[in-house]
C-alpha positions in Angstrom: 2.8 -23.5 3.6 5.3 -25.4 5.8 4.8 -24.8 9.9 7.7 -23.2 11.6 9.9 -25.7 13.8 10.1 -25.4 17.3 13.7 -23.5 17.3 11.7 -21.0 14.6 8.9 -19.5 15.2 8.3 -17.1 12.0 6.0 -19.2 9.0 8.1 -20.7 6.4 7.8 -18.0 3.9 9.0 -15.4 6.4 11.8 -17.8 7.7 15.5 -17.0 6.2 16.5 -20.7 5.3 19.6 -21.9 3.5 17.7 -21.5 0.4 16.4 -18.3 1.4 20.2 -17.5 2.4 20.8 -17.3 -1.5 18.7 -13.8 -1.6 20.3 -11.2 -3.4 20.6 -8.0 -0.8 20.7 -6.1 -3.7 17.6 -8.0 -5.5 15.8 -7.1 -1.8 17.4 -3.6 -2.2 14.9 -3.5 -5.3 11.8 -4.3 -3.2 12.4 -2.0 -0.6 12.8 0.8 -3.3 9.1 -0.4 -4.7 8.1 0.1 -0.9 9.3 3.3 -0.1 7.9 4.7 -4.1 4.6 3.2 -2.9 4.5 4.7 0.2 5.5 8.1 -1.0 3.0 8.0 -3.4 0.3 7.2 -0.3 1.6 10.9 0.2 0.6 12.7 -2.8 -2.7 14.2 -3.9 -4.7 11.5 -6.1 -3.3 11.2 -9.7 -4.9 13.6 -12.1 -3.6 13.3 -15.4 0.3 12.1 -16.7 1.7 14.7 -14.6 1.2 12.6 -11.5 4.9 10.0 -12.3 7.0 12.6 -12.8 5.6 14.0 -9.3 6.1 10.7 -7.9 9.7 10.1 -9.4 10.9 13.1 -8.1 9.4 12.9 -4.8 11.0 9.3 -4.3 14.3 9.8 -5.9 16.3 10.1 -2.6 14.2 6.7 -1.3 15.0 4.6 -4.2 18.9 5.8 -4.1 18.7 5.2 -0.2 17.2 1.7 -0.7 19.3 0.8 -3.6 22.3 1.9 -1.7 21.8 -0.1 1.4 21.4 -3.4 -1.1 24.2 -3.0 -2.7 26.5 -2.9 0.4 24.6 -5.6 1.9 25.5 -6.9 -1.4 29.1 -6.0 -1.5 29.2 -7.3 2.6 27.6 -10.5 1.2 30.2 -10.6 -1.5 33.3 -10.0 1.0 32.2 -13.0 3.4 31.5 -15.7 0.9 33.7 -18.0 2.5 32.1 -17.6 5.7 28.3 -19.0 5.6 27.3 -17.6 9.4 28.3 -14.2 8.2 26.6 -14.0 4.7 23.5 -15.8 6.9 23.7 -13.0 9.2 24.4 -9.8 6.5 21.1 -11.4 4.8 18.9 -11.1 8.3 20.2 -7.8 9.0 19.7 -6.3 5.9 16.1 -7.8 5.7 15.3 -6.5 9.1 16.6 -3.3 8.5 14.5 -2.8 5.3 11.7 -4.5 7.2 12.5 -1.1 9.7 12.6 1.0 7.1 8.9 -0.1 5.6 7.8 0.4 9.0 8.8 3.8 9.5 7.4 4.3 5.9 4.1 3.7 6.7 4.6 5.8 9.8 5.4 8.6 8.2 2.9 8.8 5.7 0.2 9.1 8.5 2.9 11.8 10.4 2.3 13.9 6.6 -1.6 13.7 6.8 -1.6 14.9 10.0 1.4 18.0 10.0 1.6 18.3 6.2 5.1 17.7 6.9 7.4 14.8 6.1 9.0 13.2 9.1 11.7 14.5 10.7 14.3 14.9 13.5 13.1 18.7 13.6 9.4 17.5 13.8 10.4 15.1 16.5 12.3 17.4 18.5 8.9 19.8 18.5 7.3 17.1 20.4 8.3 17.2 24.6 7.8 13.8 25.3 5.6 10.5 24.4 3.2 11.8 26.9 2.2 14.8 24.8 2.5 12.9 21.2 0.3 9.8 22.5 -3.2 11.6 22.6 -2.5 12.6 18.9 -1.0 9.5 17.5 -4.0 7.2 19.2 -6.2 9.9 17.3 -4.8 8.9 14.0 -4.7 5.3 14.5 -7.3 4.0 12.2 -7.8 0.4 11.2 -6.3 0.6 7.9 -3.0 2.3 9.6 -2.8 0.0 11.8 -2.9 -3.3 9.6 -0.4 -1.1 7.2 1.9 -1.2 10.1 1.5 -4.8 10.5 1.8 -5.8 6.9 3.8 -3.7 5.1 6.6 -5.2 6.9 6.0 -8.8 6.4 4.8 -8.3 3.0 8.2 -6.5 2.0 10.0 -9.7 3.9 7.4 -12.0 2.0 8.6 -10.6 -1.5 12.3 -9.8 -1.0 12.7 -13.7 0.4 10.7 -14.9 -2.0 11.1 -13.2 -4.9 14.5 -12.1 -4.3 16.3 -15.4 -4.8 16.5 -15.2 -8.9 12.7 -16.6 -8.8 10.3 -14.5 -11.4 7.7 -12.5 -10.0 4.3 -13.8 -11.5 2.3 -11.9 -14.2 -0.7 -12.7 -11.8 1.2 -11.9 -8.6 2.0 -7.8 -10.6 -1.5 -7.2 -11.8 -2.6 -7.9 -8.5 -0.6 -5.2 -7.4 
């Protein structure tokens, strides 16, 4: 693994270079569907029997169209600036950031449903009265686990999507590991 420069702090694999520039939004669109299936099915009961896909396809229908949606008009963005270089650069970070957001707030809201049984929402935030009330409750549910999900999810969504994302095949090894 290459050291980050001194104008660059993030590790190479992390860092959006001209080669990384090439990343498909779209291709990354695809990664951040797999993340937001995955963490919807941290969300349902443990699989019994064949029944447990369908469950999960229906449950993360509106996430994969979500995420597929934002790649493609990342895509489409990308596609409309290709003669400017800075602004293909910068749809690429956005996007990645963004889906690095939305990973986040994935993993968030799976340990929101263990604890209310209810999926994240504005209505569930606007029971709350303030950050003073929520923070006993949240530091409650902070476990270990949680909090390196919160951690890695994210950069292991920016890992992929920069690396795999580029037209470069995902590993046989790399998707049994999985």
């Amino acid at each position: 693994m290459q050291h980050s420069t001194p104008h660059d702090p993030l590790p190479s694999v992390l860092r959006v270079t001209d080669s990384a520039a090439q990343v498909s939004p779209l291709r990354a669109g695809v990664w951040l569907a797999a993340a937001l299936t995955a963490a919807k099915a941290a969300c349902l009961a443990e699989p019994i029997g064949w029944h447990w896909l369908p469950d999960l396809a229906i449950a993360s229908r509106y996430d994969v169209l979500f995420a597929l949606g934002a790649g493609a008009a990342a895509e489409l963005a990308v596609r409309a600036g290709r003669r400017r270089p800075r602004l293909a650069r910068l749809v690429h970070r956005v996007f990645l950031g963004f889906g690095a957001c939305c990973v986040l707030y994935a993993v968030v809201a799976i340990g929101v449903f263990r604890y209310f049984d209810r999926p994240l929402t504005l209505d569930l935030l606007s029971l709350m009265r303030g950050a003073r009330a929520a923070r006993s409750s949240i530091t409650a549910q902070l476990t270990w686990p949680l909090v390196v999900a919160l951690v890695a999810a994210p950069l292991v969504f920016l890992a992929l999507a920069i690396r795999f994302a580029a037209g470069k095949s995902l590993p046989v090894r790399a998707l049994l590991a999985m």
